[in-house]
N, C-alpha and C positions, 0 to 999 in steps of 0.2 A: 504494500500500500504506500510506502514511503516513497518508491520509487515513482510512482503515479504522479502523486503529490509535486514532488520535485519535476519532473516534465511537465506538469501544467501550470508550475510558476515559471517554469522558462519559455513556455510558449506565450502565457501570460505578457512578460517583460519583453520578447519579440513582438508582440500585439502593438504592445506598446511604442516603439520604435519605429513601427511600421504606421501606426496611426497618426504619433505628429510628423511623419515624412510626408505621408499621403494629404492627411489636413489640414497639418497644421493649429489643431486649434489645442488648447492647454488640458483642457477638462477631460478628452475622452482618454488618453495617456494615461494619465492620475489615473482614471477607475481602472487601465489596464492593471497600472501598478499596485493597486490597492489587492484586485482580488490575488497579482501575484503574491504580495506577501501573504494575505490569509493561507495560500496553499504553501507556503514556503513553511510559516509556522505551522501550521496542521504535520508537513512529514517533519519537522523537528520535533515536533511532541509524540508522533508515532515513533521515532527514532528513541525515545528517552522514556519510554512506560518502562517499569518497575517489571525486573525479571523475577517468576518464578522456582525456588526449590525445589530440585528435583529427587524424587525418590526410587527406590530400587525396581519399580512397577514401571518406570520411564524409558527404563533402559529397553529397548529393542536386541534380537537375536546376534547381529552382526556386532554390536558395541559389546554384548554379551562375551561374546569369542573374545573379543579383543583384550579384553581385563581378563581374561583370565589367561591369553597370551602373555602377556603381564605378569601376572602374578606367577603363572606357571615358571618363568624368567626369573623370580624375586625382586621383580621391580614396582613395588608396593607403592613408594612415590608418587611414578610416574601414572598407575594408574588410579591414582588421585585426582595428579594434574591433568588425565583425560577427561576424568568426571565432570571437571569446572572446566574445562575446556567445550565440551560439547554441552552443558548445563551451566551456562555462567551467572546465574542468578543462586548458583551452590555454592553454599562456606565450606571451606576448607573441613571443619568438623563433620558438617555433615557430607561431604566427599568422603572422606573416611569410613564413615558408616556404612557406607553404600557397598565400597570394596571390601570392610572388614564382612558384612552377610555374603557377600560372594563367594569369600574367601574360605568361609565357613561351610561351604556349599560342596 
């Protein structure tokens, strides 16, 4: 959605450049400009919502393999740093969690 957002404020801001080329007149510009920033702001705030914690029920079959490629290795760490890597609204505590029930598994 963010990306939408952002091409329809840069169409927006061409609208705009094309309109005082064409008419010249001050006002239609502006409104081009205006509605660009509203879409400009809408995909920043789509960009910046609040991620969620992910739990061991999120994990899919393929990430599955892969922690326990992982761990199979002794690389405990790193499949931590995959957890919050593919889940980055995940603390480090609770990344842990996720590997240590795997692990248990």
């Amino acid at each position: 959605m963010r990306n939408l957002y952002l091409v329809l404020a840069a169409l927006a801001c061409i609208a705009a450049v094309v309109a005082r080329a064409a008419t010249g007149t001050p006002w239609l510009p502006l409104v081009a400009l205006i509605i660009g920033g509203v879409f400009l702001v809408l995909a920043l705030r789509s960009n910046f919502e609040p991620a969620k914690e992910a739990t061991f029920e999120d994990l899919d079959k393929e990430q599955l393999a892969e922690l326990q490629r992982l761990l199979g290795n002794g690389q405990f760490g790193a499949a931590v740093g995959q957890v919050r890597l593919w889940f980055r609204g995940t603390s480090q505590g609770r990344a842990e969690e996720i590997v240590k029930r795997l692990a248990e598994h």
